[in-house]
Structures are given as structure tokens and as C-alpha cells.
C-alpha positions as CSV (number, residue, x, y, z in Angstrom):
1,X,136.7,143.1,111.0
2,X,135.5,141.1,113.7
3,X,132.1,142.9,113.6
4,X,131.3,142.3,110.5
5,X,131.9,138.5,110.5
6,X,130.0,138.4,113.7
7,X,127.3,140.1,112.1
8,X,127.6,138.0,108.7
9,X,127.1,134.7,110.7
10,X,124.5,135.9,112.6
11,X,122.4,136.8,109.5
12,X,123.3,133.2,108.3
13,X,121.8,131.8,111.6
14,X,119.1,133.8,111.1
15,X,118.6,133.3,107.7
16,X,118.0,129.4,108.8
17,X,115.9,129.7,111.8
18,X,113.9,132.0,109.6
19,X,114.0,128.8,107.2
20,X,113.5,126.6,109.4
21,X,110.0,128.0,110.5
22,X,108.4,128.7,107.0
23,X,109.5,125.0,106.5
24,X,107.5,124.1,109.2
25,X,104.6,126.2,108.9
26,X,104.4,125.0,105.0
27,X,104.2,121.6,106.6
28,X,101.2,122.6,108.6
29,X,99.5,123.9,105.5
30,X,100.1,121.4,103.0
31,X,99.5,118.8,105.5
32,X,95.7,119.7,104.8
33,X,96.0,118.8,100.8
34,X,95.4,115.3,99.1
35,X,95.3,112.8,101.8
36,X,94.7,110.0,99.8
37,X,98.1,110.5,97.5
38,X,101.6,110.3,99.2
39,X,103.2,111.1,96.2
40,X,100.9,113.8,95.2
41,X,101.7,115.4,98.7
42,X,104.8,115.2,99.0
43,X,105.4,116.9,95.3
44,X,103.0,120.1,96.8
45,X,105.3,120.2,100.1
46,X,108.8,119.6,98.3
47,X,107.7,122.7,95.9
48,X,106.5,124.9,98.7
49,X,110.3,124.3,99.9
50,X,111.6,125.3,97.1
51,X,109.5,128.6,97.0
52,X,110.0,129.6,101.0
53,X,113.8,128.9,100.8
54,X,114.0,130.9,97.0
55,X,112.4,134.0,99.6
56,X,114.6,133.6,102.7
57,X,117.6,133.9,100.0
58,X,116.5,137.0,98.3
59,X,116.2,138.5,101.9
60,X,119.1,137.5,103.7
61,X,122.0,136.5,101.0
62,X,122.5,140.0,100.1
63,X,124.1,140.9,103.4
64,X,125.7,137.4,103.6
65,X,129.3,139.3,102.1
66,X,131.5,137.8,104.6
67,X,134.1,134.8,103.7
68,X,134.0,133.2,107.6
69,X,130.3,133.4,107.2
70,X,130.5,131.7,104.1
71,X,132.8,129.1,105.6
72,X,130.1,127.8,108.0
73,X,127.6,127.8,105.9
74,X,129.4,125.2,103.7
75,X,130.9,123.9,107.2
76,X,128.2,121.3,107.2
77,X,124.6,120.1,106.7
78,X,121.6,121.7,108.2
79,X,118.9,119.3,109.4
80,X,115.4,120.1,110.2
81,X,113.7,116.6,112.0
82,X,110.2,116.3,113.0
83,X,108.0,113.5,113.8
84,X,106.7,113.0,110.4
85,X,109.1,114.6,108.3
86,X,112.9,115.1,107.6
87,X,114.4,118.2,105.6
88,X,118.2,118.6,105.1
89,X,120.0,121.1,104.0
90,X,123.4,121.1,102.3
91,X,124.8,124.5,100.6
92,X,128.1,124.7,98.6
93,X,130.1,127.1,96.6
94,X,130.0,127.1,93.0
95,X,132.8,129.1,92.1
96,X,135.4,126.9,93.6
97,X,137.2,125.0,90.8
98,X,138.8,125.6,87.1
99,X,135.5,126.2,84.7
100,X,136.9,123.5,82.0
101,X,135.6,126.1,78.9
102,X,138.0,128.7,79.9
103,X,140.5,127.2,78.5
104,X,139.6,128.6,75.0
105,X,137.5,131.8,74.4
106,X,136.8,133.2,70.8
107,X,139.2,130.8,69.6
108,X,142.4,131.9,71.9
109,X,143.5,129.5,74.6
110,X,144.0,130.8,77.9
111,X,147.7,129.3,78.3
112,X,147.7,129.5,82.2
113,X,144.7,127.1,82.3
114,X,146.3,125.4,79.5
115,X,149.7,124.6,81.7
116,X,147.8,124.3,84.5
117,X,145.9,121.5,83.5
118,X,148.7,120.2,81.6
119,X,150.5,119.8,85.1
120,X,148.0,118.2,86.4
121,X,147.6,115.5,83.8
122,X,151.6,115.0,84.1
123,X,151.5,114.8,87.6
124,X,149.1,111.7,87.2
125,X,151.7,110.0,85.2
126,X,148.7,110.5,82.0
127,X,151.2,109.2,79.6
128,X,149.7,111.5,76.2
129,X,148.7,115.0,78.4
130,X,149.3,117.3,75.2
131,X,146.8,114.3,73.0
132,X,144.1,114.6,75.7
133,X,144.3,118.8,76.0
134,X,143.7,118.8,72.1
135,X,140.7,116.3,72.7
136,X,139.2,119.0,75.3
137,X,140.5,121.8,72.9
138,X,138.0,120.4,69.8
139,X,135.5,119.7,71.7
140,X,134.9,123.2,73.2
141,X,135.6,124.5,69.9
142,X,131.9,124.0,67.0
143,X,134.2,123.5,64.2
144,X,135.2,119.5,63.1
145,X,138.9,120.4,62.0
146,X,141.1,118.0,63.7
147,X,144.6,119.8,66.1
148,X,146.1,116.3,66.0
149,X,144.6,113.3,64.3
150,X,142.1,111.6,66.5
151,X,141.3,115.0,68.6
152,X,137.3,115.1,67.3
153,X,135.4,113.0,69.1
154,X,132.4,114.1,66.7
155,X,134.1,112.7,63.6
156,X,134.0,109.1,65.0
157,X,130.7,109.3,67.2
158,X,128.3,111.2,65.5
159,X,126.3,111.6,68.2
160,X,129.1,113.9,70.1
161,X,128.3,117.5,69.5
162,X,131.1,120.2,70.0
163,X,130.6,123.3,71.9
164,X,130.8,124.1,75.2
165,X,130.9,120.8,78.0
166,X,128.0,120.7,79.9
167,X,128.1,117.9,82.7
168,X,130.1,115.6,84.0
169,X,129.1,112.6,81.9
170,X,130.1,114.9,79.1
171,X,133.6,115.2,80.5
172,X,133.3,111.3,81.0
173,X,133.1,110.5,77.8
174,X,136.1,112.8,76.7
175,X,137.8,110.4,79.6
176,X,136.9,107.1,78.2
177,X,137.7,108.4,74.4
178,X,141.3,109.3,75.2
179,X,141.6,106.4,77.9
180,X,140.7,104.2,74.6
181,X,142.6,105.9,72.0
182,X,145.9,105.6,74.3
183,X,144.8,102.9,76.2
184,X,145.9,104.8,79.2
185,X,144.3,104.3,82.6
186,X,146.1,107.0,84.3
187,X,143.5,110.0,83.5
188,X,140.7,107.5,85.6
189,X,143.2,108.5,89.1
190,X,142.3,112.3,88.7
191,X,140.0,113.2,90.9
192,X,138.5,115.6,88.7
193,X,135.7,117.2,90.9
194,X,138.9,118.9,93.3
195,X,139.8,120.4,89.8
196,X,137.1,121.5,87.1
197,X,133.6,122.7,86.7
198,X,131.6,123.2,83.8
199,X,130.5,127.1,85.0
200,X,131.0,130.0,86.3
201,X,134.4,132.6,85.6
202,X,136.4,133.1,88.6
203,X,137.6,130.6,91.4
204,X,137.5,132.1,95.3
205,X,140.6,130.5,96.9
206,X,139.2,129.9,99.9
207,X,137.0,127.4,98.9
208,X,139.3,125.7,96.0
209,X,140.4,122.4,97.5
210,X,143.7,121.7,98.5
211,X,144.4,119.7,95.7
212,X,143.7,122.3,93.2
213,X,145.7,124.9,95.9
214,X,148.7,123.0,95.6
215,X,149.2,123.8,91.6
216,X,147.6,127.2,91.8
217,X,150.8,128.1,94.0
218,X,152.8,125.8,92.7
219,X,156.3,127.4,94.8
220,X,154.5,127.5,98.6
221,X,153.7,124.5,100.7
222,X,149.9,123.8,100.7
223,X,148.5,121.3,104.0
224,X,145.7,121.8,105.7
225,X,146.8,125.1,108.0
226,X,146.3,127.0,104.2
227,X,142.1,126.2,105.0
228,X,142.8,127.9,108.4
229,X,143.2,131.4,106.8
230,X,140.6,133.5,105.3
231,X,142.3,135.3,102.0
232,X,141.3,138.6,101.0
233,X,144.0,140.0,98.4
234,X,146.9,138.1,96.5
235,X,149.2,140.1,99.1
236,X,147.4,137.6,101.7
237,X,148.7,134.9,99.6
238,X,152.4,136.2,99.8
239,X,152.7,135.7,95.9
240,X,155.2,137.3,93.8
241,X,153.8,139.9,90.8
242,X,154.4,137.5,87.9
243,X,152.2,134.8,89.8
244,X,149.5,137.1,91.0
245,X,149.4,137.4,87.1
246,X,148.8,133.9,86.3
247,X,146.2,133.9,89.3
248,X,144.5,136.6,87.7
249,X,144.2,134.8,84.2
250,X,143.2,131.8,86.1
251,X,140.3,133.3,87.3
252,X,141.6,133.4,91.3
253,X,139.1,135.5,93.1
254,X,138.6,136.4,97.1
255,X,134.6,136.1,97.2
256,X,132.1,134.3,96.4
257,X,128.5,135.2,95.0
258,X,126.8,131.6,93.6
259,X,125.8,128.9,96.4
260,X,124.6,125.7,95.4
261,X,121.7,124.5,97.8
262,X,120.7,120.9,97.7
263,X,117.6,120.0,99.5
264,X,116.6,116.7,100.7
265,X,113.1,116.5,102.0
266,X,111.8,112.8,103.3
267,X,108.7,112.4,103.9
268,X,106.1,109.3,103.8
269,X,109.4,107.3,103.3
270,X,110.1,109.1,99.8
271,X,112.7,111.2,98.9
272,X,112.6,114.5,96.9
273,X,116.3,116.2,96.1
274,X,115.9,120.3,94.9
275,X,118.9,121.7,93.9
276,X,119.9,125.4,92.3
277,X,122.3,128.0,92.1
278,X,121.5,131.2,94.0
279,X,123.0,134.1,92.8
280,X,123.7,136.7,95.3
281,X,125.1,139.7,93.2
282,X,122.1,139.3,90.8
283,X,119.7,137.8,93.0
284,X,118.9,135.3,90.5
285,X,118.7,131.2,90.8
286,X,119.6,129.2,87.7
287,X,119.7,125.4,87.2
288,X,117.2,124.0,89.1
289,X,116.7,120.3,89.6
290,X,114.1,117.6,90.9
291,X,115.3,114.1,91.7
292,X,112.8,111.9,92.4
């Protein structure tokens, strides 16, 4: 066992120095193209990025299988300085928190989300947790029939469209509609990033954040020693059958395949941000994003 995670974190070290010199040696390359345009420039160089590192992930991630090797990847930033130039990378998992839009499928709710999320809420003091669940409940669903009155946003804001929640400012504005409605300021103490996502079908435990630990297994203490452990099996967890279960419907898995990487590339005192998901089962990136 040993081996292999020695081997798994060499191919990540590898798999940035390997990054790390395409980066430059784009740099070199591009550093020839329009002179006279900063902005122009940098757009060519940020892109190359983007290219070079969707190459070194097709090569490398599909031996990266290891959870300690994933655990330093995602230990920390990775910084590549220069005299002219500053790149930064950042990579995180994906599939580390509740996908909100599990909660119903073909109409049927998935009643350990459900109470999940419903312990959550009441553990927040959120005075109306069943009102608010509804709320989410018609909005993921594309028809306008109301659970409880009040539930569909879309029949007061006709700008709202049902179906499944995208983004964060889409969960936002669930947030502020039941905050008003109830005029409850509890469900703004959530932090709601430890919790949900809007993707992805399973949740690897060891990169779920404590807080979301804590009402996954509910009955065991959860501090800080829990991160210390790498968890391969629901025997590792020391979890009954009829919890194991619930973890199962949950989504609770012991690997990873989807890292998000974020790069930051500075140069000629502007900023360009790439982000997308690499797949590593599929080899396949999804969502990609420039921020200017």
C-alpha cells in the first residue's frame, strides 16, 4: 500500500514539473507574438495554458488513483514565479459535497438527502425547515403546482425557471425568497459551500468537510483527527449496516475522479482566471471558464 501512494505522488510531482516546463517554454514562444498589445498577449499565453495543462492531464491523471496522492494535490497551491510572469495553480475536488438536485429524481425524493438536509437546517435554528425543503422541492421539479402555498418561486417571479439549480446565485435566490417569506435570518448562518453542490452523484468522504462529516455520521465524534485517515470501505468508517445504507443513498463514495483546476496567470499586471473540471475516468474536461 505504501508503494502505490509513493508512486501516486510521485506521478503528481511529476505531473507538475512536467507542467511547469511547457508553461515556461509556452512563455518563450508566445513571448514572440503582438508586442504592441498586452492584452492581446496575454489572452494567446493564458490559452496556451489552458491547452499544455488539458495535455499533462490526459497523460498523468489516469494513474493519479491514489486518495493520499489526491490529498496533496488539494494540500495547497502550486506557484510557478518568474521575472515577468506569475502562474498559480490551485486544484480541488469536485465530488465533495451533497449535489442539491439529488434530492428528487423522476419525481421521487431521496429521503436520506431529504433528512439530511432537514437536520441541517434545524440545527441552524431555520425556524420553517420543512417550508424551505418544499421551496428547493418545486424548484427542481418543471411543473408550477404548488407542495405548500408559497413553495413556487416561478409563480411570483416570472423570471424564475424551475428545473434543475445551476449556480450558487441560483441557490441564493431560493435563500432570500424563504428568508422573505418567513422573515427568517437563520438560513443566512449556513455555510452552504461545506454542504451542497450543484453536480456530480457521489460524495468521496475524504474530502467532505468536517462540517458535512459530522451529520453524515451523525452517532461518531467528528474533529479534526477524522481528516488524518484515508477511508477506503464503510468498514473503515466503523459504521453499522443500516447506516452504511443511508451512506450509500447519500451518495458516500471512497474516490474521487473530477478535479477542479483554477488557474491564475499574471502577467503585464493583468489577471486571467481558467477554471474546469477534469474528468479522470472519462478523460473529459467540462465547464470551462475565463475571468477576466
Amino acid at each position: 500500500m505504501k508503494i502505490k501512494k509513493g508512486i501516486a505522488l510521485l506521478i503528481t510531482v511529476v505531473m507538475l514539473a512536467a507542467l511547469s516546463i511547457l508553461v515556461l517554454k509556452s512563455y518563450n514562444i508566445s513571448g514572440k507574438f503582438i508586442k504592441d498589445n498586452d492584452t492581446i498577449r496575454v489572452l494567446a499565453q493564458s490559452n496556451r495554458l489552458f491547452l499544455d495543462s488539458k495535455k499533462i492531464f490526459k497523460a498523468n491523471f489516469k494513474d493519479l488513483n491514489d486518495t493520499q496522492a489526491f490529498q496533496y494535490l488539494f494540500s495547497k497551491p502550486f506557484v510557478i514565479p518568474s521575472n515577468v510572469f506569475k502562474i498559480t495553480f490551485i486544484f480541488n475536488p469536485v465530488d465533495n459535497r451533497v449535489n442539491i438536485n439529488k434530492i428528487l429524481h423522476n419525481s421521487k425524493i431521496n429521503k436520506e438527502i431529504y433528512s439530511l438536509l432537514e437536520n441541517i437546517l434545524i440545527s441552524y435554528n431555520v425556524e420553517d425547515s420543512d417550508f424551505f425543503l418544499k421551496i428547493v422541492l418545486d424548484t427542481i421539479d418543471k411543473d408550477n403546482d404548488e407542495r405548500v402555498y408559497g413553495s413556487e418561486i416561478a409563480k411570483q417571479n416570472r423570471f424564475f425557471s424551475n428545473g434543475e439549480i445551476y449556480s450558487k446565485e441560483e441557490w441564493m435566490q431560493i435563500i432570500d425568497y424563504y428568508a422573505q417569506n418567513r422573515d427568517d435570518k437563520n438560513i443566512y448562518k449556513i455555510p452552504w459551500s461545506k454542504y451542497i453542490g450543484f453536480k456530480g452523484n457521489s460524495i468521496d468522504i475524504n474530502f467532505a468537510s468536517l462540517q458535512l462529516i459530522k451529520f453524515l455520521l451523525p452517532n461518531q465524534t467528528v474533529d479534526q483527527s477524522f481528516k488524518d485517515k484515508y477511508y477506503n470501505s464503510f468498514k473503515d468508517l466503523s459504521v453499522d449496516k443500516k447506516r452504511e445504507n443511508i451512506l450509500k443513498k447519500i451518495g458516500v463514495v471512497f474516490d474521487t475522479s473530477r478535479v477542479l483546476a483554477k488557474i491564475r496567470y499574471n502577467n503585464f499586471n493583468k489577471n486571467i482566471d481558467i477554471s474546469y473540471i477534469y474528468d479522470i475516468k472519462y478523460k473529459s474536461i467540462s465547464d470551462i471558464k475565463y475571468t477576466f
